[in-house]
mmCIF file as gemmi writes it, N, C-alpha and C atoms, coordinates in Angstrom:
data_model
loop_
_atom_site.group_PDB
_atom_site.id
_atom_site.type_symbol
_atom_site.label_atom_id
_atom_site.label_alt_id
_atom_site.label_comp_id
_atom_site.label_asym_id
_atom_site.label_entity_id
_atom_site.label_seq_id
_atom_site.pdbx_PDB_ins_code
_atom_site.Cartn_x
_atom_site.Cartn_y
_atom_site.Cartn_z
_atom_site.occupancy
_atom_site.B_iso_or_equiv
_atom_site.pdbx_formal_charge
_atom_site.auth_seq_id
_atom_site.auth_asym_id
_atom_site.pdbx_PDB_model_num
ATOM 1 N N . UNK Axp A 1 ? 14.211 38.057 -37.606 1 0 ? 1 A 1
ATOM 2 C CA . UNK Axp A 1 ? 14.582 37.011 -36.69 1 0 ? 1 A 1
ATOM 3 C C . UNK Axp A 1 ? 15.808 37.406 -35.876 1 0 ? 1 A 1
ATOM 4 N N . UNK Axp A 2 ? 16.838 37.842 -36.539 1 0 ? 2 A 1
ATOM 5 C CA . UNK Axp A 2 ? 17.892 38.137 -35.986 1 0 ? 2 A 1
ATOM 6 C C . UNK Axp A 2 ? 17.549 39.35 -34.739 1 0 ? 2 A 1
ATOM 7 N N . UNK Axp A 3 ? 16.985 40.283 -34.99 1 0 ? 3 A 1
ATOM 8 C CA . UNK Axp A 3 ? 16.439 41.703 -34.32 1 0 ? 3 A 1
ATOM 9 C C . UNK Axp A 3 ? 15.991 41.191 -33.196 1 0 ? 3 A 1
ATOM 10 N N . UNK Axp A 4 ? 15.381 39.957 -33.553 1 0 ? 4 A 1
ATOM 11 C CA . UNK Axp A 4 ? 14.558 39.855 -32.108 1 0 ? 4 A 1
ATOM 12 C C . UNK Axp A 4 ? 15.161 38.946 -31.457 1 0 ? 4 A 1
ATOM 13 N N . UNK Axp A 5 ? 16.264 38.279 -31.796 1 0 ? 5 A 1
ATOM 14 C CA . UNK Axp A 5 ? 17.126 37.532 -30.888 1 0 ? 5 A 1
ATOM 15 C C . UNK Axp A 5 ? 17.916 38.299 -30.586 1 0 ? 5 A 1
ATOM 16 N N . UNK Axp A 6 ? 18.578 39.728 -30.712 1 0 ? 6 A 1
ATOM 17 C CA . UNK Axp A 6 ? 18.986 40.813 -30.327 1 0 ? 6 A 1
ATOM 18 C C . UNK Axp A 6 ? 18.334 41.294 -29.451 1 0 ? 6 A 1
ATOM 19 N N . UNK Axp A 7 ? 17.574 41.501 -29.432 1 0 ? 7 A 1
ATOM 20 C CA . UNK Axp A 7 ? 16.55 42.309 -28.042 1 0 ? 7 A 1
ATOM 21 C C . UNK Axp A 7 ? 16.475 41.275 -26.973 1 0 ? 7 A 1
ATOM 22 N N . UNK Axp A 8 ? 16.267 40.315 -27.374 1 0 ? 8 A 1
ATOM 23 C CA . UNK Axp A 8 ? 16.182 39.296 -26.261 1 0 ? 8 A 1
ATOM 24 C C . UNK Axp A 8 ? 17.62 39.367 -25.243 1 0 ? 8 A 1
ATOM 25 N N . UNK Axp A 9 ? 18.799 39.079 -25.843 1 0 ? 9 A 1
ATOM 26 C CA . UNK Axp A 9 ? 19.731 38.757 -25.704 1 0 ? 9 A 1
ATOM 27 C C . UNK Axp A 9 ? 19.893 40.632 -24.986 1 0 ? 9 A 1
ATOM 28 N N . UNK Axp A 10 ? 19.881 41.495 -25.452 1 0 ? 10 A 1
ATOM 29 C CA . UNK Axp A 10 ? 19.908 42.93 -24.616 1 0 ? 10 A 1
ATOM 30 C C . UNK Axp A 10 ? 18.905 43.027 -23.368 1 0 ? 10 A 1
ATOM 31 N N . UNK Axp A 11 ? 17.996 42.805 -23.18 1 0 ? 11 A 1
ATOM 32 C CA . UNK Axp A 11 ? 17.241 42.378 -22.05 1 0 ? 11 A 1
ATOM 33 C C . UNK Axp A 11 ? 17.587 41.805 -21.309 1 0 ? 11 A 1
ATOM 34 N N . UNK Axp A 12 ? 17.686 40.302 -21.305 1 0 ? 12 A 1
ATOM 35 C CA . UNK Axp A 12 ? 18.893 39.404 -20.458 1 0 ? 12 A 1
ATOM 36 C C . UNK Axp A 12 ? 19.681 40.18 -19.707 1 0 ? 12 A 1
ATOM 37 N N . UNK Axp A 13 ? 20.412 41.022 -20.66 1 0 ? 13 A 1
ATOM 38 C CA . UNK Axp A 13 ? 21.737 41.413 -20.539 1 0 ? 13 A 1
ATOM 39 C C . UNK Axp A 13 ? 21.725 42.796 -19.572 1 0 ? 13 A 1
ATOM 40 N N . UNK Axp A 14 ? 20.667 43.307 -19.818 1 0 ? 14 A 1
ATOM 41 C CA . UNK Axp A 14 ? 20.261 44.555 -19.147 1 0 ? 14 A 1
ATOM 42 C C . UNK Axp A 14 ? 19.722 43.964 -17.416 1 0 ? 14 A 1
ATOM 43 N N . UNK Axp A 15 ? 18.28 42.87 -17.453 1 0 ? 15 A 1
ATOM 44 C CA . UNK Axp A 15 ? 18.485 42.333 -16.107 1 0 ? 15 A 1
ATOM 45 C C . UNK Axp A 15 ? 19.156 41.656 -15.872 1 0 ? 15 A 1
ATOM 46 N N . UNK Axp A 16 ? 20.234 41.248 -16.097 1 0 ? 16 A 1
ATOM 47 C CA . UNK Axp A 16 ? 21.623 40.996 -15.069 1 0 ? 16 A 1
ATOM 48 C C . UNK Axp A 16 ? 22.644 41.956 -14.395 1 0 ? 16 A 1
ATOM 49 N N . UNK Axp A 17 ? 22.649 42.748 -15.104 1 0 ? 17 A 1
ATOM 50 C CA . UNK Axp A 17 ? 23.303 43.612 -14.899 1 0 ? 17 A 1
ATOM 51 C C . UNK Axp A 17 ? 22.68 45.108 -13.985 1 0 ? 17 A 1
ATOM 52 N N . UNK Axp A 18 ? 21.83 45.403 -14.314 1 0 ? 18 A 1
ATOM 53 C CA . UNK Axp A 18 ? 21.232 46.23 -13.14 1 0 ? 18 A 1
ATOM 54 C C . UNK Axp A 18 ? 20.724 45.469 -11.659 1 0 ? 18 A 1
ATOM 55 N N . UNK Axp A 19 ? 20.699 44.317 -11.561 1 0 ? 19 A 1
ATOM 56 C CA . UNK Axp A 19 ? 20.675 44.472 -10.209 1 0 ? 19 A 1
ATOM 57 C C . UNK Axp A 19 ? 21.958 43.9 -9.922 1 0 ? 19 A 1
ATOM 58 N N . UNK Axp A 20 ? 23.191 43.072 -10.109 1 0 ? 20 A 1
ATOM 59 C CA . UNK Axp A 20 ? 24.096 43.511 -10.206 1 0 ? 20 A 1
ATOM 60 C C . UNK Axp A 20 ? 24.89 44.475 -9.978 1 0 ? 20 A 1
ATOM 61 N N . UNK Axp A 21 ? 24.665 45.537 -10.154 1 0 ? 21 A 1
ATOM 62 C CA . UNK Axp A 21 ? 25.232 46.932 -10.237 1 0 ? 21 A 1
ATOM 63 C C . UNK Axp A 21 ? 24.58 47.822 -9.186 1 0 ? 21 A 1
ATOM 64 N N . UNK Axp A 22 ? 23.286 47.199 -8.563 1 0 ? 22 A 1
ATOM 65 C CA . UNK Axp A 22 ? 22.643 47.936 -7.615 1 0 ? 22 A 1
ATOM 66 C C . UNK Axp A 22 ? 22.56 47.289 -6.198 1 0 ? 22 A 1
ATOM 67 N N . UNK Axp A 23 ? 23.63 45.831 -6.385 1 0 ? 23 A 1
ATOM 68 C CA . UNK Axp A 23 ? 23.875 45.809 -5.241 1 0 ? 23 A 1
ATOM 69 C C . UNK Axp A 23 ? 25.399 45.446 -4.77 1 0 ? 23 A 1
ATOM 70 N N . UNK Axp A 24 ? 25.984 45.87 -5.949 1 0 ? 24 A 1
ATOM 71 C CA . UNK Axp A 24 ? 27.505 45.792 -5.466 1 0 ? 24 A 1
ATOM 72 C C . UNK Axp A 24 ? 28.065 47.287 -5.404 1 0 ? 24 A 1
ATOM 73 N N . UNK Axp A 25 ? 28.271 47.44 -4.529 1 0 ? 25 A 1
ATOM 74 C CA . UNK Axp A 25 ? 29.294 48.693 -3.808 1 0 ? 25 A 1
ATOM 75 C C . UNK Axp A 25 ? 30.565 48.359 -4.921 1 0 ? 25 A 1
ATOM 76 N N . UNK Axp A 26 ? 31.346 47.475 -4.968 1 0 ? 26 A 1
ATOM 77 C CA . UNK Axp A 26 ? 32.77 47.532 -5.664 1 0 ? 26 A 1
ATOM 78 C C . UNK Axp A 26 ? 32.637 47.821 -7.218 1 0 ? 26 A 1
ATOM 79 N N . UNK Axp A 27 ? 31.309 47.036 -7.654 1 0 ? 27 A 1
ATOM 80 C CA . UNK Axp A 27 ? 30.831 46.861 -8.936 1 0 ? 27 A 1
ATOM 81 C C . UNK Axp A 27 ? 30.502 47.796 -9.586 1 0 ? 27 A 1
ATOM 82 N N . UNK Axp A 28 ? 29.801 49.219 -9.173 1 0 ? 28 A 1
ATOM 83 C CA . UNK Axp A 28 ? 29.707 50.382 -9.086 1 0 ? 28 A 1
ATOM 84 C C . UNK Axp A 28 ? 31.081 51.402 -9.383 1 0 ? 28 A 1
ATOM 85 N N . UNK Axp A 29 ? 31.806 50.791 -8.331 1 0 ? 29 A 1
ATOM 86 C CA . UNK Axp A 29 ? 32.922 51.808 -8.078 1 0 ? 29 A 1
ATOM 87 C C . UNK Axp A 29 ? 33.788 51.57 -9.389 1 0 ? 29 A 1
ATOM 88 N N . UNK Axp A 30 ? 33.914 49.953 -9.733 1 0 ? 30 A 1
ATOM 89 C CA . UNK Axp A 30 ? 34.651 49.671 -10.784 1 0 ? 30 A 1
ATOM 90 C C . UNK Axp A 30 ? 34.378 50.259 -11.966 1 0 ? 30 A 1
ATOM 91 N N . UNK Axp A 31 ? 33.076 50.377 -12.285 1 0 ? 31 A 1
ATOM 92 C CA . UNK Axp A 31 ? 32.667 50.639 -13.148 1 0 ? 31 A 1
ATOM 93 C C . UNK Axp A 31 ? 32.73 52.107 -13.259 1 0 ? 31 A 1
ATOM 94 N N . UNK Axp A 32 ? 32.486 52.962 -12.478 1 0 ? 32 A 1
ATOM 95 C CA . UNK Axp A 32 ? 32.684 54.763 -12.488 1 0 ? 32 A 1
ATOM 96 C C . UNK Axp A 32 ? 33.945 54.694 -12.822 1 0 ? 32 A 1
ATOM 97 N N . UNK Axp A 33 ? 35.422 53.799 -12.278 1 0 ? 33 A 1
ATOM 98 C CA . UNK Axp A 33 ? 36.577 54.206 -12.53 1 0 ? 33 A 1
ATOM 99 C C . UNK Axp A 33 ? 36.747 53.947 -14.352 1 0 ? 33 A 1
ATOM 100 N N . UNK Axp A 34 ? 36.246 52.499 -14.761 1 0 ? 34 A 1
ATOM 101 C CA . UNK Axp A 34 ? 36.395 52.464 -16.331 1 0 ? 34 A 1
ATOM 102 C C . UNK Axp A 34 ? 35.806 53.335 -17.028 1 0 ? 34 A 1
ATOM 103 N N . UNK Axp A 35 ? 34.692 53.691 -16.678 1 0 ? 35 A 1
ATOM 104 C CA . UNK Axp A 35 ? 33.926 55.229 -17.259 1 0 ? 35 A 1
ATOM 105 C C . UNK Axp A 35 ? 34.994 56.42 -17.049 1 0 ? 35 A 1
ATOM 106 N N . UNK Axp A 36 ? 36.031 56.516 -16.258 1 0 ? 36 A 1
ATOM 107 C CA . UNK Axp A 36 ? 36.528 57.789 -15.966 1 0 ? 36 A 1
ATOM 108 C C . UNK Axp A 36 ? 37.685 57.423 -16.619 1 0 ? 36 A 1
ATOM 109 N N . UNK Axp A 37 ? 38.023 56.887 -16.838 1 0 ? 37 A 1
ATOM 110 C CA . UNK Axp A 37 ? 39.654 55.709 -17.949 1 0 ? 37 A 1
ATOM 111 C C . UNK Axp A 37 ? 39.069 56.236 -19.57 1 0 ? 37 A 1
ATOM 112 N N . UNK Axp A 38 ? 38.091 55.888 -19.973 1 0 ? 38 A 1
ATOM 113 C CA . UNK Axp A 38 ? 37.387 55.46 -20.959 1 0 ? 38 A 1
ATOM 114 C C . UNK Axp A 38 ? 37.318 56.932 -21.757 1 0 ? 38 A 1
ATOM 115 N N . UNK Axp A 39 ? 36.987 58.39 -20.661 1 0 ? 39 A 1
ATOM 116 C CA . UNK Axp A 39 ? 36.521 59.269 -21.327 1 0 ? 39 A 1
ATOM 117 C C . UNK Axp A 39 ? 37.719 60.231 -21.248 1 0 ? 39 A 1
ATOM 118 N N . UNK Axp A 40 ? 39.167 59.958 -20.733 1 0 ? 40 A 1
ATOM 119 C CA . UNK Axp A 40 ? 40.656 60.151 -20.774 1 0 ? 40 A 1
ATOM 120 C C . UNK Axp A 40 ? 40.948 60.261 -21.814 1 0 ? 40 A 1
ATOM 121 N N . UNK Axp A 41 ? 41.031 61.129 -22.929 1 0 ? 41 A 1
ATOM 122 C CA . UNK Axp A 41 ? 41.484 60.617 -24.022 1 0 ? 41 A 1
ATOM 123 C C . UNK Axp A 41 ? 43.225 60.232 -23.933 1 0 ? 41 A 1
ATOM 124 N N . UNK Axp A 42 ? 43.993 60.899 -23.238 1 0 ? 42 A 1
ATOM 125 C CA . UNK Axp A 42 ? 45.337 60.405 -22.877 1 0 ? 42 A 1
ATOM 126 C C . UNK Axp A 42 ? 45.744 58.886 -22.751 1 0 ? 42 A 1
ATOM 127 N N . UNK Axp A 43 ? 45.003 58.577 -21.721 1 0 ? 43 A 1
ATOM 128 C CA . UNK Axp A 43 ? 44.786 57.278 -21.764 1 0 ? 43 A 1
ATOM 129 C C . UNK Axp A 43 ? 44.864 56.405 -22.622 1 0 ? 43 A 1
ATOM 130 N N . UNK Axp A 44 ? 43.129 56.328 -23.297 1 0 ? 44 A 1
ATOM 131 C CA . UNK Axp A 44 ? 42.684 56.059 -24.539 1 0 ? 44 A 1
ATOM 132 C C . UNK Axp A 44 ? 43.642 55.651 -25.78 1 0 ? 44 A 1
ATOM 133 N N . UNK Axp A 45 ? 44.278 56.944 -26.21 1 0 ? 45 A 1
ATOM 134 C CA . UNK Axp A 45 ? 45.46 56.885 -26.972 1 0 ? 45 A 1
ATOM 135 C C . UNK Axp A 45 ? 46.604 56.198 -26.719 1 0 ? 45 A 1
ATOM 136 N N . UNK Axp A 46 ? 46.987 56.174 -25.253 1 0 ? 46 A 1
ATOM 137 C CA . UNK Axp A 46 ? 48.127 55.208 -24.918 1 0 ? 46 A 1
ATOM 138 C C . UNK Axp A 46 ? 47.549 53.68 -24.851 1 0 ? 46 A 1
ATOM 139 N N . UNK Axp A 47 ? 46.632 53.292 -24.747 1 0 ? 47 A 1
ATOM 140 C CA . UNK Axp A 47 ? 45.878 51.643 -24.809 1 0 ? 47 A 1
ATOM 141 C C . UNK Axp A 47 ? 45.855 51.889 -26.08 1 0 ? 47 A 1
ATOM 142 N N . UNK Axp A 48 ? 45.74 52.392 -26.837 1 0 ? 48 A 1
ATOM 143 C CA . UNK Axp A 48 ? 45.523 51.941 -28.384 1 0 ? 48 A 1
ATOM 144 C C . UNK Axp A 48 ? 46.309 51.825 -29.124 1 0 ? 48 A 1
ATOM 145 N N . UNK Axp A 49 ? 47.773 52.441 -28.634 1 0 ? 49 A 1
ATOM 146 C CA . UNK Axp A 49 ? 48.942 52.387 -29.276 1 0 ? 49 A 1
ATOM 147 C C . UNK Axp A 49 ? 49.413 51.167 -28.848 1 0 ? 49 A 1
ATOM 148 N N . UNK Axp A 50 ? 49.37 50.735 -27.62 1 0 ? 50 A 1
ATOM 149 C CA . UNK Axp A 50 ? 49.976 49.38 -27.039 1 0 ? 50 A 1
ATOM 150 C C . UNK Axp A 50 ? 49.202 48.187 -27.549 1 0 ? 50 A 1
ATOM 151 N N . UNK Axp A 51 ? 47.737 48.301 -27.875 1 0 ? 51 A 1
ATOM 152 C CA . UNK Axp A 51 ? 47.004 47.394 -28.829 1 0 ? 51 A 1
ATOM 153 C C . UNK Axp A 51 ? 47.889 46.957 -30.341 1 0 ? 51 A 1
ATOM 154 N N . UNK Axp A 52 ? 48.421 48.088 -31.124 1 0 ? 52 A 1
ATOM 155 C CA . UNK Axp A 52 ? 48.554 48.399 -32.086 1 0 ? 52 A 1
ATOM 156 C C . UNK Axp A 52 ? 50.205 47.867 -32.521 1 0 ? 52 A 1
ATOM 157 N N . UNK Axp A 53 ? 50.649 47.838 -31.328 1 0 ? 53 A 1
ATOM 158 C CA . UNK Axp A 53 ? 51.831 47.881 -31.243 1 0 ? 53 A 1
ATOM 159 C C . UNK Axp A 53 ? 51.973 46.073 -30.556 1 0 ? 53 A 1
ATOM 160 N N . UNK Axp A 54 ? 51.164 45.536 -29.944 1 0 ? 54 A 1
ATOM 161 C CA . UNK Axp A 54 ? 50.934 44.224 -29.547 1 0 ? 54 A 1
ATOM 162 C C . UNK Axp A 54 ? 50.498 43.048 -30.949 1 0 ? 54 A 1
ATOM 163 N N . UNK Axp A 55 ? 49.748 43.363 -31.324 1 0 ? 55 A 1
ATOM 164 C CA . UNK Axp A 55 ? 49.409 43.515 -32.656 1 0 ? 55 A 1
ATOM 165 C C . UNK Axp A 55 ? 50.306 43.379 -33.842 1 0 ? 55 A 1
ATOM 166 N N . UNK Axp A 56 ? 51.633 44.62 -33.733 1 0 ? 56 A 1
ATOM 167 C CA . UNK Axp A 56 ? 52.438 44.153 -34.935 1 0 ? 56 A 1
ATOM 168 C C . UNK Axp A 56 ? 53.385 43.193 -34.618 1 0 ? 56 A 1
ATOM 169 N N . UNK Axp A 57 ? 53.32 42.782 -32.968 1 0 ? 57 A 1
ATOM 170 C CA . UNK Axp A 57 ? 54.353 41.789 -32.488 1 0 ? 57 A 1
ATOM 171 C C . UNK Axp A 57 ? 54.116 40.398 -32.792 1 0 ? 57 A 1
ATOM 172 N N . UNK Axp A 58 ? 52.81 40.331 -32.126 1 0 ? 58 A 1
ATOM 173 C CA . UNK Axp A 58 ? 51.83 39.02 -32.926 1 0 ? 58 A 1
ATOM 174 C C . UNK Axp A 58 ? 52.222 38.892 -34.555 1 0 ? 58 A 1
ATOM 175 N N . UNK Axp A 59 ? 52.599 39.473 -35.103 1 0 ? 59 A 1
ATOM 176 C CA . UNK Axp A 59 ? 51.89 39.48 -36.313 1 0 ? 59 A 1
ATOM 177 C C . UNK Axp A 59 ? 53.428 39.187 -36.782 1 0 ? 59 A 1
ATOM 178 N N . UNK Axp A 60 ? 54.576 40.251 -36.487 1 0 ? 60 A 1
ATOM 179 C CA . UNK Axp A 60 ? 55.697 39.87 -36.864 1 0 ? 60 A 1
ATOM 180 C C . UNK Axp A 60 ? 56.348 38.509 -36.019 1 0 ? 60 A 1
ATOM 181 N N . UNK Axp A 61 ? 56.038 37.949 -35.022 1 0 ? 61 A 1
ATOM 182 C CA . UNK Axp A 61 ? 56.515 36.545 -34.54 1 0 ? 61 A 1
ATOM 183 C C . UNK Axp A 61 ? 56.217 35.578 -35.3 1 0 ? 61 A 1
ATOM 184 N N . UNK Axp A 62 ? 54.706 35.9 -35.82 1 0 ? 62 A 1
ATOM 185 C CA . UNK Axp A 62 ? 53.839 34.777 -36.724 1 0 ? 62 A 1
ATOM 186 C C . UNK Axp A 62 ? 54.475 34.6 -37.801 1 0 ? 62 A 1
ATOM 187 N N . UNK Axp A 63 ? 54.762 35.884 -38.799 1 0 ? 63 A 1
ATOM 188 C CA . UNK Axp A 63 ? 55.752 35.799 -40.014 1 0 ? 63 A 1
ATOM 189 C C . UNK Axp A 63 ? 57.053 35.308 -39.706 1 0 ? 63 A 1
ATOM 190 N N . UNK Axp A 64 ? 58.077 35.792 -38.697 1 0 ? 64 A 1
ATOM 191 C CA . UNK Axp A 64 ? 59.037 34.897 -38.099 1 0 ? 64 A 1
ATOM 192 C C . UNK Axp A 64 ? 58.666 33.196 -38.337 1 0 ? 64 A 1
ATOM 193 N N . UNK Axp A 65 ? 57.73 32.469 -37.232 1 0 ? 65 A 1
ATOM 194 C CA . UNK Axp A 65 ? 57.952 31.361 -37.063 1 0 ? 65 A 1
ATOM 195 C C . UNK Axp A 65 ? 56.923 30.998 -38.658 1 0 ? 65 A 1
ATOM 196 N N . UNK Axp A 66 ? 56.761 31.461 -39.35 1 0 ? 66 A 1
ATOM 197 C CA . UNK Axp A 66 ? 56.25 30.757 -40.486 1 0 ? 66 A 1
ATOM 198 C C . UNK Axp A 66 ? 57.736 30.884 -41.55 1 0 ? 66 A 1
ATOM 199 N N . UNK Axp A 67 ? 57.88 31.712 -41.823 1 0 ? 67 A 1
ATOM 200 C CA . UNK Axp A 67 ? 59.203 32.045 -42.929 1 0 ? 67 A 1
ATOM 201 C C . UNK Axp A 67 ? 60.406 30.874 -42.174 1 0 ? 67 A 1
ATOM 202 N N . UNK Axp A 68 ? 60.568 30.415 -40.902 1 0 ? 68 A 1
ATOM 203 C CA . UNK Axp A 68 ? 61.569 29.852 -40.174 1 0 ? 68 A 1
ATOM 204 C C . UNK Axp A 68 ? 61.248 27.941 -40.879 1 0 ? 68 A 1
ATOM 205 N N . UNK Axp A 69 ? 59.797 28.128 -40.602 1 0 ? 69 A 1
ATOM 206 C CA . UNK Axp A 69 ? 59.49 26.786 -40.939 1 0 ? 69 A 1
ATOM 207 C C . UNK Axp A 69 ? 58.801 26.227 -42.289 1 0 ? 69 A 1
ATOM 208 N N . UNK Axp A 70 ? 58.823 27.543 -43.119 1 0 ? 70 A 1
ATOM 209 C CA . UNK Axp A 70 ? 59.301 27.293 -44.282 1 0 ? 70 A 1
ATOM 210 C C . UNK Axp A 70 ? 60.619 26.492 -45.115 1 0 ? 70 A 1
ATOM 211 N N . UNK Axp A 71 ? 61.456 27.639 -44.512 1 0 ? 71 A 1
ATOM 212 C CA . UNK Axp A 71 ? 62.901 27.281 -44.933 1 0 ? 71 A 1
ATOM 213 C C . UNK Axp A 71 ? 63.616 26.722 -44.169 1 0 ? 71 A 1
């Protein structure tokens, strides 16, 4: 059941997106540039550190304002 609400849902997803993509000039372009970002590993590594690093900020504010309103 699940499989085939998967395929469904990839189909959909596939015709929206190809004609979409075959008739936008910008949509295209956008997309070659995230493909060319994507296969950067320089890049890559610097977004994942700033994820990672966003992440322990979230995480240490959260412990902040919980330990604060604890005590």
């Amino acid at each position: 059941m699940i499989s085939q609400l998967s395929k469904k849902i990839e189909l959909k997803f596939w015709d929206t997106v190809i004609p979409m993509l075959s008739n936008s000039a910008w949509l295209r372009t956008a997309a070659k540039s995230l493909s060319d970002l994507y296969h950067d590993e320089q890049i890559v590594r610097h977004i994942a550190i700033g994820v990672v690093i966003a992440f322990a900020g979230f995480a240490s504010g959260f412990l902040l304002f919980s330990l604060s309103t604890i005590f």
